[in-house]
The first five atom37 places (N, CA, C, CB, O) and aatype in JSON, in Angstrom:
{
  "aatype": [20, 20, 20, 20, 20, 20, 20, 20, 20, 20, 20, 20, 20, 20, 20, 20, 20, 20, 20, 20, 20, 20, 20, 20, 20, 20, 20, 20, 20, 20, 20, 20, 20, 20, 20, 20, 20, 20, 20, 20, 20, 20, 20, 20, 20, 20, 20, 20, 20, 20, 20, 20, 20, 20, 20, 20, 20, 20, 20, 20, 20, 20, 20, 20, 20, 20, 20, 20, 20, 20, 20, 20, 20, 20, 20, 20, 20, 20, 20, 20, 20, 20, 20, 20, 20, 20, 20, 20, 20, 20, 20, 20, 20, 20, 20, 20, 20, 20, 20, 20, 20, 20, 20, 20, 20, 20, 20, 20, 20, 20, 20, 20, 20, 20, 20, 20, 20, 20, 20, 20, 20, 20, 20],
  "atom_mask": [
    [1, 1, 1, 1, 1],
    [1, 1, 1, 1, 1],
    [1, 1, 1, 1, 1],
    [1, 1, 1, 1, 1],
    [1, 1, 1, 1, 1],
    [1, 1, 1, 1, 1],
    [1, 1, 1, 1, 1],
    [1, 1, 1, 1, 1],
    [1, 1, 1, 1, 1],
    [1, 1, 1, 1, 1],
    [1, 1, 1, 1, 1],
    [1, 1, 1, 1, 1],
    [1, 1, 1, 1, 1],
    [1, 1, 1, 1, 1],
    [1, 1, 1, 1, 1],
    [1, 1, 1, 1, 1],
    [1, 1, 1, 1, 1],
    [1, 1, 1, 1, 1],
    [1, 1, 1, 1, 1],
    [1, 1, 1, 1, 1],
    [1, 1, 1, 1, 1],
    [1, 1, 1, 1, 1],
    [1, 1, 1, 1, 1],
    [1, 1, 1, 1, 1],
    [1, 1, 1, 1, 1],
    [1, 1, 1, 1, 1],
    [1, 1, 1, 1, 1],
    [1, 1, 1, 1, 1],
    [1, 1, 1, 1, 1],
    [1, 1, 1, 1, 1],
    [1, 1, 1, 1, 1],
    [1, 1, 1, 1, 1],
    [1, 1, 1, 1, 1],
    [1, 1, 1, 1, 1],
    [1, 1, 1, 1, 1],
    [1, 1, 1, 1, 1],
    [1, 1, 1, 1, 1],
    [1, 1, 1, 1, 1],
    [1, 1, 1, 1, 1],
    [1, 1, 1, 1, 1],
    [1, 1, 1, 1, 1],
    [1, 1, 1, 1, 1],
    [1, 1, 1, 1, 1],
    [1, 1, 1, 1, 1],
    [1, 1, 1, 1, 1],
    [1, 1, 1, 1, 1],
    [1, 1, 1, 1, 1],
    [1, 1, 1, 1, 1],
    [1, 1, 1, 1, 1],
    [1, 1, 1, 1, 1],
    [1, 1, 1, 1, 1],
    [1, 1, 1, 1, 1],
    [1, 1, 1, 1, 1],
    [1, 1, 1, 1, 1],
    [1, 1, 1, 1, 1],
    [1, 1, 1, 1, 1],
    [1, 1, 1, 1, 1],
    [1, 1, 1, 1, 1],
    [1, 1, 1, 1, 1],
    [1, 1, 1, 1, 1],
    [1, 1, 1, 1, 1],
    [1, 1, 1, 1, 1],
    [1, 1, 1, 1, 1],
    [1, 1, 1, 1, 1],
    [1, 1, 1, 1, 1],
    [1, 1, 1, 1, 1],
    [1, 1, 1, 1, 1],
    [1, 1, 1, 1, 1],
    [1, 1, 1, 1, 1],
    [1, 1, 1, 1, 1],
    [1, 1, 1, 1, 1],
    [1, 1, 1, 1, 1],
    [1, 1, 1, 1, 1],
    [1, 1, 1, 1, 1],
    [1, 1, 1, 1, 1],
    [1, 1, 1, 1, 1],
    [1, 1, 1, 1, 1],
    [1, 1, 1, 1, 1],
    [1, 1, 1, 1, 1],
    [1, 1, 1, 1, 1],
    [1, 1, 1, 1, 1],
    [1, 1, 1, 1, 1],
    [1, 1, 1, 1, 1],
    [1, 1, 1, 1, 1],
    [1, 1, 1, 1, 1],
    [1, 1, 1, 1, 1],
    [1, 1, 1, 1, 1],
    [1, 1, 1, 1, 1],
    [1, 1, 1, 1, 1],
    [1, 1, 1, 1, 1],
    [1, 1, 1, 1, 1],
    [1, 1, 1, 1, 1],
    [1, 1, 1, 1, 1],
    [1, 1, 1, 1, 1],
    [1, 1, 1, 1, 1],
    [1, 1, 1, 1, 1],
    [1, 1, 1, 1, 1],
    [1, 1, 1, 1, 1],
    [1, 1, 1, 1, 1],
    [1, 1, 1, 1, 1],
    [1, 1, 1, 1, 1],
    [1, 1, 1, 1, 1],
    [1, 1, 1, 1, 1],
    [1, 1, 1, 1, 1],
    [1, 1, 1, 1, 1],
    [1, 1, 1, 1, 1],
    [1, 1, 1, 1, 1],
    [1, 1, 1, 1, 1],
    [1, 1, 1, 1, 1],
    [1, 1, 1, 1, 1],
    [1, 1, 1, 1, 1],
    [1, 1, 1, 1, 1],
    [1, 1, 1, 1, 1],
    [1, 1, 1, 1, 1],
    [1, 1, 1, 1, 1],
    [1, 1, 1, 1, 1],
    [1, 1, 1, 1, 1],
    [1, 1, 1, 1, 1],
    [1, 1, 1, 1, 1],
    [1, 1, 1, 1, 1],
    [1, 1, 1, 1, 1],
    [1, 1, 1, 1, 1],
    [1, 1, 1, 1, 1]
  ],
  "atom_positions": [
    [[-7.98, 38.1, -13.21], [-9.42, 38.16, -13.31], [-9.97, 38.93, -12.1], [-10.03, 36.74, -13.38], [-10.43, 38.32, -11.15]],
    [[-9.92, 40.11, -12.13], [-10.75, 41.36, -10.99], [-12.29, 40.94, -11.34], [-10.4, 43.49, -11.47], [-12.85, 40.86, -12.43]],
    [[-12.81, 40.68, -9.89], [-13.99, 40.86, -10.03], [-15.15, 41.4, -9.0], [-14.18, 39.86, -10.41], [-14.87, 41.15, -7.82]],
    [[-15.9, 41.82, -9.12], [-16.3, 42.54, -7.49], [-17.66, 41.34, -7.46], [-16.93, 44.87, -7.43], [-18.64, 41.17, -8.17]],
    [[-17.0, 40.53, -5.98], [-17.67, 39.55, -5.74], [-19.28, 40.01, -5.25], [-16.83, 38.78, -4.76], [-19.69, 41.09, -4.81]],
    [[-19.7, 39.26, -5.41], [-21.8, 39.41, -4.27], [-21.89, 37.94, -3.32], [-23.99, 39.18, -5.95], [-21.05, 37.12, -2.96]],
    [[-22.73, 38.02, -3.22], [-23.59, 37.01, -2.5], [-23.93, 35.89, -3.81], [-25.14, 37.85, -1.76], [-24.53, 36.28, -4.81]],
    [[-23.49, 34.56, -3.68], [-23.7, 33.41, -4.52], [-24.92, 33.02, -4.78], [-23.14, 32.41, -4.08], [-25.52, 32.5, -3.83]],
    [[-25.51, 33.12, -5.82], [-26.85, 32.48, -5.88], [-27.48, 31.52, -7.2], [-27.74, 33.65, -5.71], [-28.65, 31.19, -7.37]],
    [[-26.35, 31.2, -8.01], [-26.41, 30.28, -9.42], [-25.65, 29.49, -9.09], [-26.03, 30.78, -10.83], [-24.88, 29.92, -8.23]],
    [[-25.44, 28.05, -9.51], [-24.37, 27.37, -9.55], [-23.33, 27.56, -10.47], [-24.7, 26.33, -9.59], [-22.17, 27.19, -10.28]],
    [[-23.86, 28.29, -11.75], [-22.54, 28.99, -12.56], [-21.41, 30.18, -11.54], [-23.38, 30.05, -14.03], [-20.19, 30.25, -11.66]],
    [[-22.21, 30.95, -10.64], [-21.41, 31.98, -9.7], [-20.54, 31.07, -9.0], [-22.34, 32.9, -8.59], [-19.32, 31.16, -9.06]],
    [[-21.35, 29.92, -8.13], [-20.62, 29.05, -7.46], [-19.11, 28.56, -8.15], [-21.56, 27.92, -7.25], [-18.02, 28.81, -7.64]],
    [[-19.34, 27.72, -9.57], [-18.56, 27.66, -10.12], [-17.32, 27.93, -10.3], [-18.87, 27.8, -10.5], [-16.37, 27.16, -10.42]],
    [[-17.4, 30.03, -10.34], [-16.7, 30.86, -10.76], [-15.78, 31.22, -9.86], [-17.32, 31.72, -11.19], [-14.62, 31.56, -10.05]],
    [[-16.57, 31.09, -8.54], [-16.22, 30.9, -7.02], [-14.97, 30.35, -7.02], [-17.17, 29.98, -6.19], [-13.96, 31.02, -7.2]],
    [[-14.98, 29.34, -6.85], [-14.35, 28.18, -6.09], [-13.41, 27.96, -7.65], [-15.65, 26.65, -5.37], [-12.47, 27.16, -7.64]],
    [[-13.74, 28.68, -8.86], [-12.48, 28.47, -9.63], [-11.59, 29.42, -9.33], [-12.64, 28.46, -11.04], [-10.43, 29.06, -9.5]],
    [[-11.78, 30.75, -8.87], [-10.85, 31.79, -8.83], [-10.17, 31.43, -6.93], [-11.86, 33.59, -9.24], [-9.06, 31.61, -6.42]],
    [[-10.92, 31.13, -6.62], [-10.2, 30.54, -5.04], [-9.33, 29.2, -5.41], [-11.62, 29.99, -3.68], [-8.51, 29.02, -4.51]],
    [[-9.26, 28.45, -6.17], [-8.18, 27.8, -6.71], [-7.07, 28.57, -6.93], [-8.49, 27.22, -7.8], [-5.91, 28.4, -6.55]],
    [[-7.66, 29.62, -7.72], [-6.62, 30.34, -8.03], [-5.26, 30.87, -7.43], [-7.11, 31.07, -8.28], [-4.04, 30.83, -7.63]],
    [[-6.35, 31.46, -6.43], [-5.53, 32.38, -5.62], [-5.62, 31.83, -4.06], [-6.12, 33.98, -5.8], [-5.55, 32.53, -3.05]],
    [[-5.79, 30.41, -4.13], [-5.78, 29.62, -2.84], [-4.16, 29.87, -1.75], [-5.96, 27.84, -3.43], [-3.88, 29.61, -0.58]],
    [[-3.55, 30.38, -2.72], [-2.29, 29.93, -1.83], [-1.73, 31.62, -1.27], [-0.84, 28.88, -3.03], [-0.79, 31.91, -0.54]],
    [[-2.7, 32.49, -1.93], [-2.49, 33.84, -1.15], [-2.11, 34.04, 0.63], [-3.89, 34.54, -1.4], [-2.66, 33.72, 1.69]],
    [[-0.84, 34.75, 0.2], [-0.54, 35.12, 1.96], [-0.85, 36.18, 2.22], [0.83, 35.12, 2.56], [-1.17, 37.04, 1.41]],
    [[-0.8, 36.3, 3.52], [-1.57, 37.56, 4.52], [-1.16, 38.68, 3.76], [-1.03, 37.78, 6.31], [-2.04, 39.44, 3.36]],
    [[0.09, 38.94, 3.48], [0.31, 40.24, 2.84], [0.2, 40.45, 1.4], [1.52, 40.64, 3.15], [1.07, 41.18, 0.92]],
    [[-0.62, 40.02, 0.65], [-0.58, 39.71, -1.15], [-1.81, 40.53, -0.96], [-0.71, 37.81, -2.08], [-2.41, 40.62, 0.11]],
    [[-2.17, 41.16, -2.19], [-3.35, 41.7, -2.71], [-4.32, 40.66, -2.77], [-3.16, 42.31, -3.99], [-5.35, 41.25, -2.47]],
    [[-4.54, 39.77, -2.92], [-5.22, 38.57, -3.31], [-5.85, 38.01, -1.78], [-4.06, 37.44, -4.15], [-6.93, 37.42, -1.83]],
    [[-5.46, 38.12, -0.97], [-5.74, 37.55, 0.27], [-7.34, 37.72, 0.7], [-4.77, 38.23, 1.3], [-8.08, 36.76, 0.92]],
    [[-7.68, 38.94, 0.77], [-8.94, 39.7, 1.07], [-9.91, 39.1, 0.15], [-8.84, 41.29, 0.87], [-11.08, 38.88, 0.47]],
    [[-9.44, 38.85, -0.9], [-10.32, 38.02, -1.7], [-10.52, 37.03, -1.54], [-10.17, 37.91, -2.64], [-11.71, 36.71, -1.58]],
    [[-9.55, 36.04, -1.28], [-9.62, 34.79, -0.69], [-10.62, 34.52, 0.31], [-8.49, 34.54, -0.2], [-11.5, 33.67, 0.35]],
    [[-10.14, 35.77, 1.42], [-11.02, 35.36, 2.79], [-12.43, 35.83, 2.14], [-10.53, 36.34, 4.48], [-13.34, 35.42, 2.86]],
    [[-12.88, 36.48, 1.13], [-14.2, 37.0, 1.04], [-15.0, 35.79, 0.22], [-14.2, 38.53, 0.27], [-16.2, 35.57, 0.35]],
    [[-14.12, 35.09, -0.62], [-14.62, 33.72, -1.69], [-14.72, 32.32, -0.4], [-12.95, 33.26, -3.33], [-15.37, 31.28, -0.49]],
    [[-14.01, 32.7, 0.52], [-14.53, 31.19, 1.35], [-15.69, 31.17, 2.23], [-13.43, 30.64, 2.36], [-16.47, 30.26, 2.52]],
    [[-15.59, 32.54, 2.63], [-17.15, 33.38, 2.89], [-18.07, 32.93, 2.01], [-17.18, 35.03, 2.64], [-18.78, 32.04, 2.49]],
    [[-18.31, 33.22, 0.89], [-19.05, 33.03, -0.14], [-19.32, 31.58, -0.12], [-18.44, 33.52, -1.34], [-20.08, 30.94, 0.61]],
    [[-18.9, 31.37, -0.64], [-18.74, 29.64, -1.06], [-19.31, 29.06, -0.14], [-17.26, 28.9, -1.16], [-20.35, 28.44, -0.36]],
    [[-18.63, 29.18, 1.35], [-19.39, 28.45, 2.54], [-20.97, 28.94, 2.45], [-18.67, 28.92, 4.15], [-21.97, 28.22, 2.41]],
    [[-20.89, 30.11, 2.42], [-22.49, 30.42, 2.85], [-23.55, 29.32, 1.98], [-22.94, 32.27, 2.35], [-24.53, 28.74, 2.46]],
    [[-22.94, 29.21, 0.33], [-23.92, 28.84, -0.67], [-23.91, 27.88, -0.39], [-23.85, 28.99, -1.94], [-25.04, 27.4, -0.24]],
    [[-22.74, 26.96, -0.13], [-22.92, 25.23, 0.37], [-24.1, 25.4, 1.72], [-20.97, 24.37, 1.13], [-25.23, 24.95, 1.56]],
    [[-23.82, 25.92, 2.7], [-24.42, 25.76, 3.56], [-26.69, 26.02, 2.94], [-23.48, 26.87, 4.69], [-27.72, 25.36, 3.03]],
    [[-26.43, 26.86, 2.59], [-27.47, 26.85, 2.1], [-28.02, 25.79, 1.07], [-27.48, 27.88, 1.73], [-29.12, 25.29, 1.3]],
    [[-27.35, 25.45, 0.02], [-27.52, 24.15, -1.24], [-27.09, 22.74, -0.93], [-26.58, 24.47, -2.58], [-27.66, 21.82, -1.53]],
    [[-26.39, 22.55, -0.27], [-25.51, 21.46, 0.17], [-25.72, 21.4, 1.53], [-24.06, 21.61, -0.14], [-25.54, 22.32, 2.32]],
    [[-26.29, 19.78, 1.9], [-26.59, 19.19, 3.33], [-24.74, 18.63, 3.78], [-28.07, 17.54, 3.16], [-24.32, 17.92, 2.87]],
    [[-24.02, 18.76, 4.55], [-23.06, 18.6, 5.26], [-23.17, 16.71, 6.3], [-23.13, 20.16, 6.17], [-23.8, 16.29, 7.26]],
    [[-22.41, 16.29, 5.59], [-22.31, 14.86, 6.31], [-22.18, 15.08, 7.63], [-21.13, 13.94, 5.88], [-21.46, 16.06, 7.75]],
    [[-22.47, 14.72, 8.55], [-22.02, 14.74, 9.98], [-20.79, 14.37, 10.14], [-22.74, 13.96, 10.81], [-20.71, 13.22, 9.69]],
    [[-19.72, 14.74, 10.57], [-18.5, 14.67, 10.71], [-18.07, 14.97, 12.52], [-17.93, 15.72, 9.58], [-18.79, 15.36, 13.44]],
    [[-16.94, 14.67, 12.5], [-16.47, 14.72, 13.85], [-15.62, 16.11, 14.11], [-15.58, 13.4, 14.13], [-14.97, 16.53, 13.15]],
    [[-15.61, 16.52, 14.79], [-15.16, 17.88, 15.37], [-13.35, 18.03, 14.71], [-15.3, 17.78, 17.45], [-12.73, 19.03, 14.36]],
    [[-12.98, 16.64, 14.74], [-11.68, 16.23, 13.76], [-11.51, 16.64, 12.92], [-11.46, 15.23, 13.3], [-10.95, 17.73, 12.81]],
    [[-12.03, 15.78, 11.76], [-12.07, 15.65, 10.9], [-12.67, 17.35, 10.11], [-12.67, 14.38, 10.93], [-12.25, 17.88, 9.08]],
    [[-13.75, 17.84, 11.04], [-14.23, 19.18, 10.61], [-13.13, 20.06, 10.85], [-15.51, 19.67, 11.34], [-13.08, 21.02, 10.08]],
    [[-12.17, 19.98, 11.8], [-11.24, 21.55, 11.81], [-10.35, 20.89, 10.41], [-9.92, 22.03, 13.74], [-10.03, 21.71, 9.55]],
    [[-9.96, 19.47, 10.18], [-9.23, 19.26, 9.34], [-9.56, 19.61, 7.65], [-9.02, 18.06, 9.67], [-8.79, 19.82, 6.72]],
    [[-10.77, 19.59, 7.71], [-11.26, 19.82, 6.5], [-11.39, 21.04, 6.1], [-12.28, 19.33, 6.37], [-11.27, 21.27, 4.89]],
    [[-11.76, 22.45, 7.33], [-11.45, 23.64, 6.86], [-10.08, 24.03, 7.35], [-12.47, 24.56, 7.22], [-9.63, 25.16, 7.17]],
    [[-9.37, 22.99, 8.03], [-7.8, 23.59, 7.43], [-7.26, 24.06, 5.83], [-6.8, 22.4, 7.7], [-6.73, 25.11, 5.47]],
    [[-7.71, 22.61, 4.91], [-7.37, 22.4, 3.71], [-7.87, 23.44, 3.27], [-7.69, 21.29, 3.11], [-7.05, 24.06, 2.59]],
    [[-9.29, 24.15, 3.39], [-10.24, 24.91, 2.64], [-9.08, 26.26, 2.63], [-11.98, 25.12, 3.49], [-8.8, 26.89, 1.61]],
    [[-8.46, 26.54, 4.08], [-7.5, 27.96, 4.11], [-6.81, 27.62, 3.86], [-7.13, 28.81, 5.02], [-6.22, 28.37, 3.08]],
    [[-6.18, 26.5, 4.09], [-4.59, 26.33, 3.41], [-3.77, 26.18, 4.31], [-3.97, 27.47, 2.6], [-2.61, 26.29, 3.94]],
    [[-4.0, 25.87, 5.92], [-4.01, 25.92, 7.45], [-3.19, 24.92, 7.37], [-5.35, 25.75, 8.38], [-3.71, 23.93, 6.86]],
    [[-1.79, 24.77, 7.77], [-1.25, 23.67, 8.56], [-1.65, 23.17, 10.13], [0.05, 24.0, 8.57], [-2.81, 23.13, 10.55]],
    [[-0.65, 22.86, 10.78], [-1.02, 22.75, 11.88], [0.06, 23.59, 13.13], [-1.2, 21.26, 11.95], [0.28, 23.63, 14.34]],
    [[0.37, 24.0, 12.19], [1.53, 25.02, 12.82], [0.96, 26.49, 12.92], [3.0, 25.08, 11.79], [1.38, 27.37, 13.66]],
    [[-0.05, 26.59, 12.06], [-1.05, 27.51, 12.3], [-2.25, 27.63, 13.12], [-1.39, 27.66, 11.42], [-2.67, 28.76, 13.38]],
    [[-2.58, 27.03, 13.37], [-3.2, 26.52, 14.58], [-2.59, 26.32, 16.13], [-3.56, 25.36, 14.18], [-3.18, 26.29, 17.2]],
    [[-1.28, 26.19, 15.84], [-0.48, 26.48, 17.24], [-0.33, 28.22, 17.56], [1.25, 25.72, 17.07], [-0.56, 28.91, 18.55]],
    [[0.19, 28.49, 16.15], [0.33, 30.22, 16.65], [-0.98, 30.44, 17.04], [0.79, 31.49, 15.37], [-0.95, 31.25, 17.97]],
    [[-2.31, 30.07, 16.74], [-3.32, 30.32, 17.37], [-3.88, 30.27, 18.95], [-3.84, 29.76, 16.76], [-4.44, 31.08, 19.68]],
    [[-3.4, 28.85, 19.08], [-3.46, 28.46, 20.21], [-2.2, 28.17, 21.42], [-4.1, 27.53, 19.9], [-2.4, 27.9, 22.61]],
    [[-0.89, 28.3, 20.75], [0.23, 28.46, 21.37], [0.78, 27.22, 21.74], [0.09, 29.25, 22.39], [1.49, 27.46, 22.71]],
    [[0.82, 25.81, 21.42], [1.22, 24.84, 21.73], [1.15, 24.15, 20.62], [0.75, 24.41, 22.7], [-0.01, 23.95, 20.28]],
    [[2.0, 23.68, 19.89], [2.21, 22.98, 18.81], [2.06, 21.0, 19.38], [3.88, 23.62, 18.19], [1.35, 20.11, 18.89]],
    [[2.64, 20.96, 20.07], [2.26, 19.49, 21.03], [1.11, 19.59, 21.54], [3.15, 19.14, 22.32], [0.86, 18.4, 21.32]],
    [[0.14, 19.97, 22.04], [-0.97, 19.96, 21.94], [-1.67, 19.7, 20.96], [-1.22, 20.69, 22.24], [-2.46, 18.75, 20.98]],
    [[-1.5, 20.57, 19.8], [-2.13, 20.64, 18.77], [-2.0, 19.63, 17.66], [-1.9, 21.72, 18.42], [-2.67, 19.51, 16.63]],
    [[-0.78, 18.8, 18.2], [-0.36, 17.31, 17.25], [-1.53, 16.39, 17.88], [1.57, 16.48, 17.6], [-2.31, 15.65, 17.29]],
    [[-1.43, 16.66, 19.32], [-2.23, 15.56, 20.21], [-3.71, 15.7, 20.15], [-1.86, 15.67, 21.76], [-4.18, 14.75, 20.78]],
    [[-4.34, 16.21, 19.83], [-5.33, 16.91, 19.31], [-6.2, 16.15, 17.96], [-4.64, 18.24, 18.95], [-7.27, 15.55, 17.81]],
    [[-4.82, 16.68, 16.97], [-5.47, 15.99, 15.21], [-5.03, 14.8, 15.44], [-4.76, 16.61, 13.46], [-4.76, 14.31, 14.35]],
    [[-4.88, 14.26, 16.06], [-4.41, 12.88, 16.23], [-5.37, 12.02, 17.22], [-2.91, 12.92, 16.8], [-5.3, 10.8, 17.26]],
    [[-6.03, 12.56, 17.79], [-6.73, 12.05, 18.68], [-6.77, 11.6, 19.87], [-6.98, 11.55, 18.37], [-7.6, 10.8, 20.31]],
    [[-5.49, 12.29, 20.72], [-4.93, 11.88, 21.49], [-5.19, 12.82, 22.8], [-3.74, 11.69, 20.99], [-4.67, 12.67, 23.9]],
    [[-6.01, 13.67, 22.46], [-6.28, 15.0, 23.48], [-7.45, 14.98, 22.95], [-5.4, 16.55, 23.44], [-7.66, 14.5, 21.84]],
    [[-8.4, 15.54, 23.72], [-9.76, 15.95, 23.21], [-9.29, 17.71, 23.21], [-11.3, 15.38, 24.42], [-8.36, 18.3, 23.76]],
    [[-10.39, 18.15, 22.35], [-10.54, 20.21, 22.36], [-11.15, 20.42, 23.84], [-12.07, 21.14, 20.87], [-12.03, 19.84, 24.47]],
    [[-10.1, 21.73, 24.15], [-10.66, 22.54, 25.05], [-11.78, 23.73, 24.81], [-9.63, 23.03, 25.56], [-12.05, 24.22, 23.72]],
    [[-12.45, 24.13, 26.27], [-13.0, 25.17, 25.44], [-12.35, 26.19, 24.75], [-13.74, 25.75, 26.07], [-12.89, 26.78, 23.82]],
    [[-10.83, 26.53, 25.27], [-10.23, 27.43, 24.63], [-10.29, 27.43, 23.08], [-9.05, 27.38, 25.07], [-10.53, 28.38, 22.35]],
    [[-9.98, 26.04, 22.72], [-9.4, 25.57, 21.61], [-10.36, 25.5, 20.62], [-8.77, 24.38, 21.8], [-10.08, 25.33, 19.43]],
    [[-11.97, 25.67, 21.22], [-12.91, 25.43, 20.34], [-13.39, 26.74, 20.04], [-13.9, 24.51, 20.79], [-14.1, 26.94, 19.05]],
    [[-13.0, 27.77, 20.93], [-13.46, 29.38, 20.62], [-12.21, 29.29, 19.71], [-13.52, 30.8, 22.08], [-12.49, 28.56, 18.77]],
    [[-11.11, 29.7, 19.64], [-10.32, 30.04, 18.93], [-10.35, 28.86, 17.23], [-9.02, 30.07, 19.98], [-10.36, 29.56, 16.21]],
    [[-10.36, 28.22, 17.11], [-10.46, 27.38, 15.95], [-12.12, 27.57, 15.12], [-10.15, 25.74, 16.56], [-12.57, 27.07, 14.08]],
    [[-12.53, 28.23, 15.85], [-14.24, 28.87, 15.65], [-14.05, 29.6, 14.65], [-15.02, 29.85, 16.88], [-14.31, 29.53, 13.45]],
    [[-13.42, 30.53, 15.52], [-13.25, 31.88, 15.2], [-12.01, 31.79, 13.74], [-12.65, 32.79, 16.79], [-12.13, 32.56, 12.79]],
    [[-11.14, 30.98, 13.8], [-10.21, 31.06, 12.58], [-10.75, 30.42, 11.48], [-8.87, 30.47, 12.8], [-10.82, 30.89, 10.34]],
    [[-11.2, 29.16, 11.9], [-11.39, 28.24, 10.6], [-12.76, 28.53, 10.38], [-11.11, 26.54, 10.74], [-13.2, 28.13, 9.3]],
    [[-13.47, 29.07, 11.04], [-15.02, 30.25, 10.53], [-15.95, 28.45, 10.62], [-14.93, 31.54, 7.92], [-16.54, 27.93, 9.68]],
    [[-15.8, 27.89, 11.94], [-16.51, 26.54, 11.85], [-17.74, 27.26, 12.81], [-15.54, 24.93, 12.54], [-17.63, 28.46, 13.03]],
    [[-18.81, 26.58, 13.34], [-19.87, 26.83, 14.16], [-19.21, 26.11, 15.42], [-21.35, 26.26, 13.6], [-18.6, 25.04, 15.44]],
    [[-19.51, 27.03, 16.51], [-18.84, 26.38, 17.66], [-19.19, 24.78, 18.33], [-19.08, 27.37, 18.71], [-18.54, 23.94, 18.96]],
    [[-21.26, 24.94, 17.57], [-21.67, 24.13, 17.96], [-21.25, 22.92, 17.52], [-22.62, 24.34, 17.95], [-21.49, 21.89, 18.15]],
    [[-20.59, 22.95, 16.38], [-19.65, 21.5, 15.2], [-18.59, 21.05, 16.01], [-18.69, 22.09, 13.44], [-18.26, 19.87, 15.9]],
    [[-17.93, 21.87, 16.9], [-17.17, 21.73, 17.49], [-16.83, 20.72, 18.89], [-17.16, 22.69, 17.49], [-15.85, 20.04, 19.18]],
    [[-18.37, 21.04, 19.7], [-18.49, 20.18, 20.64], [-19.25, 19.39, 20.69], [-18.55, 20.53, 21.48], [-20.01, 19.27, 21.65]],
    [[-19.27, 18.45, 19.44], [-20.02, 17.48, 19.6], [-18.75, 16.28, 20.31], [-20.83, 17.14, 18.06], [-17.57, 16.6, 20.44]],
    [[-19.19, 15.21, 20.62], [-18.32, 13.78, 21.14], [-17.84, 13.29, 20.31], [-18.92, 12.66, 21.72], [-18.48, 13.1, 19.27]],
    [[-16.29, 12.83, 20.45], [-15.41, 11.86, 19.73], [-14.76, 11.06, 20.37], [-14.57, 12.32, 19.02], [-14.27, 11.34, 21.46]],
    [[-14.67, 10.04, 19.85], [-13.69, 9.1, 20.37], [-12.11, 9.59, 20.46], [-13.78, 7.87, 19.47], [-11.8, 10.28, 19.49]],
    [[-11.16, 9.41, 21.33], [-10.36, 9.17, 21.01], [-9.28, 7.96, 20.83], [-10.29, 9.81, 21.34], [-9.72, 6.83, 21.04]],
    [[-8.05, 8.09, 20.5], [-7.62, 6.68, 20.47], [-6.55, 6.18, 21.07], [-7.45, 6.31, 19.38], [-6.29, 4.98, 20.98]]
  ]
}
């Protein structure tokens, strides 16, 4: 299904969205499909953000949730940030984010930096 995406503005587009990013959710960096991917989570985010109010969530739970959205382990997030033990200690709650960690996870998982530094407990 080729399609030359726009800017979301029906909930039928939305729809169509987030069915063809099912699709092709599991696209890797080097597949034809990828560019599309990254351009439908673009999409999608923008229209939620605009139609859809966002629960307040914890800086956690938020990188964890647009892990799932890319398809992000946490081993991906180390090549990001270069420490895989860190990055266990981290989703676990056992480290708080650095600033490093909050520019770079910004910038990948396409979160707002400001989502980032809000306060969490850890445990």
């Amino acid at each position: 299904m080729e399609k030359n995406w726009s800017i979301i503005e029906t909930e039928t587009e939305y729809n169509e969205a987030v069915n063809r990013l099912e699709e092709i959710r599991q696209a890797s960096k080097n597949s034809d499909h990828y560019k599309e991917k990254m351009l439908l989570v673009l999409l999608i985010s923008e229209y939620e953000k605009k139609n859809y109010s966002l629960p307040e969530l914890d800086p956690i739970e938020f990188i964890k949730i647009r892990m799932e959205d890319f398809g992000y382990k946490a081993s991906d997030l180390a090549k990001e940030y270069g420490d895989k033990g860190t990055i266990s200690k981290v989703l676990n709650y056992k480290q708080p984010l650095s600033l490093t960690m909050i520019r770079r996870f910004s910038k990948l998982l396409r979160i707002p930096s400001d989502a980032l530094i809000k306060e969490y407990e850890l445990q």
